[in-house]
Z-matrix of the N, CA and C atoms (Angstrom, degrees):
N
C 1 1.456
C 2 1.532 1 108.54
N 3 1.639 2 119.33 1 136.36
C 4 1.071 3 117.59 2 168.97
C 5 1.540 4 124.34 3 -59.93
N 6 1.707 5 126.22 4 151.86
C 7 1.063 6 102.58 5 -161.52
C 8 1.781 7 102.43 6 -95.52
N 9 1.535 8 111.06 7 166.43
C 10 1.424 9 114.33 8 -176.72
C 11 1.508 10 113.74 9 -37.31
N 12 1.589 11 128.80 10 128.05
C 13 1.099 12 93.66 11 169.07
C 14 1.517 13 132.63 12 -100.52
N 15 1.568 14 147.00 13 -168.38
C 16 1.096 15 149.22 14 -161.03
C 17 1.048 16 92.87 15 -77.64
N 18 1.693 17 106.45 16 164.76
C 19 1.617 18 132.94 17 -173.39
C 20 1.453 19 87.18 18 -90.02
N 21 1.383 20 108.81 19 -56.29
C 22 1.741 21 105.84 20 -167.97
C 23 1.660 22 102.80 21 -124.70
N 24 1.418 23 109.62 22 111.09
C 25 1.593 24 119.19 23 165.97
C 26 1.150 25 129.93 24 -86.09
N 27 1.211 26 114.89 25 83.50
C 28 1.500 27 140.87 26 -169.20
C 29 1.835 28 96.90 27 -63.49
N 30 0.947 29 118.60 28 -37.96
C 31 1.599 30 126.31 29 -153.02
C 32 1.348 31 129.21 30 -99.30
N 33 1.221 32 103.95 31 -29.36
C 34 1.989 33 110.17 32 178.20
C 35 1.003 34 100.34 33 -74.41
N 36 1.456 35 138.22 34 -11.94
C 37 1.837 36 124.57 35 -158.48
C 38 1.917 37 97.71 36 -138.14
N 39 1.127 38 104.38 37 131.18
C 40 1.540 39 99.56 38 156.29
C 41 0.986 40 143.44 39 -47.22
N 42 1.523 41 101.09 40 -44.33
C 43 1.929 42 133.13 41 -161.76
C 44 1.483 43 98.03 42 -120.10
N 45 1.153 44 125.35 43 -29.87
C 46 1.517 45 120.63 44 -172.90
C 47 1.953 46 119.50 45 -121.68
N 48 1.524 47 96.01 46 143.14
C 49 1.696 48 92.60 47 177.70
C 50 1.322 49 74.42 48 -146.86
N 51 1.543 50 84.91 49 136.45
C 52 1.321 51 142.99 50 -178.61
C 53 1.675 52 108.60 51 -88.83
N 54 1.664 53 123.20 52 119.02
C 55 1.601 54 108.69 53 173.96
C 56 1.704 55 66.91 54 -126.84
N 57 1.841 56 73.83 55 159.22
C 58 1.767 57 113.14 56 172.43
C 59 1.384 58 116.95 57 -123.73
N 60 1.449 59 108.96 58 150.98
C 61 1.296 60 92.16 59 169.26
C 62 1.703 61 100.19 60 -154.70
N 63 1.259 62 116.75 61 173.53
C 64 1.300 63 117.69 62 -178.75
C 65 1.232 64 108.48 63 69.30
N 66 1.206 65 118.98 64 28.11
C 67 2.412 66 121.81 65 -171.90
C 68 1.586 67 89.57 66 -55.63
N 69 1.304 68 122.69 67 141.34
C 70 0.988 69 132.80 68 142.21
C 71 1.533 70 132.54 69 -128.97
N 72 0.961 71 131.95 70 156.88
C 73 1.920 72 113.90 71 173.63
C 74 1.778 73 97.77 72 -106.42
N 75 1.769 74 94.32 73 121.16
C 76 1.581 75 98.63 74 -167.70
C 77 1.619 76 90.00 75 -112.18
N 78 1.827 77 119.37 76 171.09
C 79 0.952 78 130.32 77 165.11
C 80 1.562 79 116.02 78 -95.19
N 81 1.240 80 116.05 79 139.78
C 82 1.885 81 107.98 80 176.81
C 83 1.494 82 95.40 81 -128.83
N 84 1.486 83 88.75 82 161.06
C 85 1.465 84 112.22 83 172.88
C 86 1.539 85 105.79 84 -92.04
N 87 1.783 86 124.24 85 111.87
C 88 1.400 87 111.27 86 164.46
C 89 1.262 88 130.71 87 -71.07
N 90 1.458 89 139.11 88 -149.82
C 91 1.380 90 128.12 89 175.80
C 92 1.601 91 109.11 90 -108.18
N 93 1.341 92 90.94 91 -10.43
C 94 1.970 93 98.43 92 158.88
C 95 1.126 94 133.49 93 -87.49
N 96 1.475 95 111.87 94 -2.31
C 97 1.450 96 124.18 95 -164.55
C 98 1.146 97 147.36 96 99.62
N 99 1.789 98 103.29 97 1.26
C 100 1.331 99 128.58 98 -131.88
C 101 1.854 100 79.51 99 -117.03
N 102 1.234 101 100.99 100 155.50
C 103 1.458 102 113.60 101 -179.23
C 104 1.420 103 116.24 102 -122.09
N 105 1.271 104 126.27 103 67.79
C 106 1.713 105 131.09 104 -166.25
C 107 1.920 106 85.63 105 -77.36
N 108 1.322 107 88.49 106 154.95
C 109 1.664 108 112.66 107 170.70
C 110 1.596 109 108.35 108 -95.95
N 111 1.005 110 123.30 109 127.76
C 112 1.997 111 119.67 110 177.85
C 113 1.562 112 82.88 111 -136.32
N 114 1.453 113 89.13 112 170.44
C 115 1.860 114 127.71 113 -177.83
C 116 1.927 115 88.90 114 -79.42
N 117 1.198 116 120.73 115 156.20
C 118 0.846 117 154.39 116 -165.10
C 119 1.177 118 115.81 117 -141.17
N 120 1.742 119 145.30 118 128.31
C 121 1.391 120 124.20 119 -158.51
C 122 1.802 121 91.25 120 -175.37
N 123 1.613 122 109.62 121 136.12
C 124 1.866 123 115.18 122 137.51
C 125 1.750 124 98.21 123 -81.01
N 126 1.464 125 91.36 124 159.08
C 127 1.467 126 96.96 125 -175.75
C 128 1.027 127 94.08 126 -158.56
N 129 1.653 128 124.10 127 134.51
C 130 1.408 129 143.00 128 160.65
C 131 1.671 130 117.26 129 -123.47
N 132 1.421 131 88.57 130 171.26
C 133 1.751 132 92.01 131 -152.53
C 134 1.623 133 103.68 132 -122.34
N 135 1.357 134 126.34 133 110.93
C 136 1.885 135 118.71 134 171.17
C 137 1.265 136 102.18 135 -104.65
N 138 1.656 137 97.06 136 -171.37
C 139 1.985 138 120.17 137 162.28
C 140 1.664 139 77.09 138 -101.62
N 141 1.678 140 72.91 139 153.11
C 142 1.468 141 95.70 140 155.44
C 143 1.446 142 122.20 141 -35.48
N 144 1.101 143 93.74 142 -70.46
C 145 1.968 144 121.53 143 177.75
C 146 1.881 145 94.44 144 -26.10
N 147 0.982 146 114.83 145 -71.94
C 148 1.677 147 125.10 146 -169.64
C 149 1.474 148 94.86 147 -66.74
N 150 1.320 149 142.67 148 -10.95
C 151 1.287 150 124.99 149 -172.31
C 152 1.688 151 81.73 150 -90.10
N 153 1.256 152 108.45 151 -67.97
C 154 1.753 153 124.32 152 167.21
C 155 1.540 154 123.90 153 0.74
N 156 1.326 155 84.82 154 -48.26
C 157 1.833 156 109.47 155 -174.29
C 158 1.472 157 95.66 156 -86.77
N 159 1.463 158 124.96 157 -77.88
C 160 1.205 159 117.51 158 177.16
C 161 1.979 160 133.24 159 -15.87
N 162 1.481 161 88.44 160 -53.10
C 163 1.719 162 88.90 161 -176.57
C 164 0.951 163 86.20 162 -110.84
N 165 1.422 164 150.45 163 41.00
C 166 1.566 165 116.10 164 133.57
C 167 2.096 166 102.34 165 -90.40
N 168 1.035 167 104.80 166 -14.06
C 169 1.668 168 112.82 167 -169.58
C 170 1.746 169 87.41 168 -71.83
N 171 1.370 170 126.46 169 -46.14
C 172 1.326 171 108.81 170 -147.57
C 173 1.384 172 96.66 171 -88.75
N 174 1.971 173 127.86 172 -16.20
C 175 1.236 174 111.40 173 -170.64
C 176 1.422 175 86.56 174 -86.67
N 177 1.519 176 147.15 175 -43.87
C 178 1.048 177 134.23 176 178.34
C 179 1.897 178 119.76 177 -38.65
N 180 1.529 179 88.02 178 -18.30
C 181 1.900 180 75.25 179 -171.67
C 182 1.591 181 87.09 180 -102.63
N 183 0.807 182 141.02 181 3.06
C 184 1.575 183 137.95 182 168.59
C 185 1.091 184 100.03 183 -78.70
N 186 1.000 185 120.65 184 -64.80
C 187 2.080 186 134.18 185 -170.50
C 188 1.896 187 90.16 186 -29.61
N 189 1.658 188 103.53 187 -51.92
C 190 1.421 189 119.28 188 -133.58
C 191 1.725 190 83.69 189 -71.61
N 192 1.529 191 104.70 190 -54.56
C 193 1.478 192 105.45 191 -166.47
C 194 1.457 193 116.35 192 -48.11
N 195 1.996 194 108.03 193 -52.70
C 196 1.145 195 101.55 194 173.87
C 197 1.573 196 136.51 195 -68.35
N 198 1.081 197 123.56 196 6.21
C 199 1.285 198 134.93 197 165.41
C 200 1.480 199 116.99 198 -88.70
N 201 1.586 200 119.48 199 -25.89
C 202 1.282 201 115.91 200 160.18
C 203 1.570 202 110.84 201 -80.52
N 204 1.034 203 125.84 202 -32.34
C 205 1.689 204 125.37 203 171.24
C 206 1.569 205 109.88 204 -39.80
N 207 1.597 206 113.48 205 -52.45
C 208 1.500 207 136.20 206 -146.17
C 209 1.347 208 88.12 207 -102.92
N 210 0.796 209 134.01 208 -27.77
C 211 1.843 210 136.01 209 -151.84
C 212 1.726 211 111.51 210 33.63
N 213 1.388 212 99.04 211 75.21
C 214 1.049 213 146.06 212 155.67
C 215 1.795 214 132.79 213 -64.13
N 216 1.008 215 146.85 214 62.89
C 217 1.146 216 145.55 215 -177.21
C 218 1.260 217 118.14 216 -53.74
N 219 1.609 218 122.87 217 74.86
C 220 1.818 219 117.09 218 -171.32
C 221 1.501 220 103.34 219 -68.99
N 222 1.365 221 144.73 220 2.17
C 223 1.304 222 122.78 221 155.48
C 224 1.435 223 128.27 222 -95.33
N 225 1.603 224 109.81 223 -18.81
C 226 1.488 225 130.11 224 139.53
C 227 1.075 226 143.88 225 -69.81
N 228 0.916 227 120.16 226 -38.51
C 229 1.519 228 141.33 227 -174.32
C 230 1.636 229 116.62 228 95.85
N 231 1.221 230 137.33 229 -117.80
C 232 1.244 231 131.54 230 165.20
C 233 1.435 232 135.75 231 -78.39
């Protein structure tokens, strides 16, 4: 069986990453009769750049939360 694939495929493409969502392992009907199991997937398409942008926004809003948890001053420091 192929293995699950990634949420976000940074790697098969130069210019493009690939996120998934909804993976499932479905059953199909072949044209022999045969019932193979495959990945199942929504799939959308960025640049790098927008993947780039994306997770730097969400570790920035992590940073942000945990510094309000800790009371943390990230333009001060502690």
């Amino acid at each position: 069986m192929v293995e699950r694939p990634k949420e976000f495929d940074t790697e098969s493409s130069p210019t493009t990453v690939y996120q998934r969502r909804k993976i499932q392992l479905v059953e199909v009907e072949g044209s022999d009769g045969t019932k193979p199991t495959v990945w199942e997937y929504e799939e959308r398409t960025m640049s790098h750049t927008e993947y780039m942008a994306i997770t730097n926004a969400i570790t920035q809003s992590k940073l942000e939360y945990l510094a309000a948890m800790t009371d943390i001053d990230l333009e001060g420091g502690l």
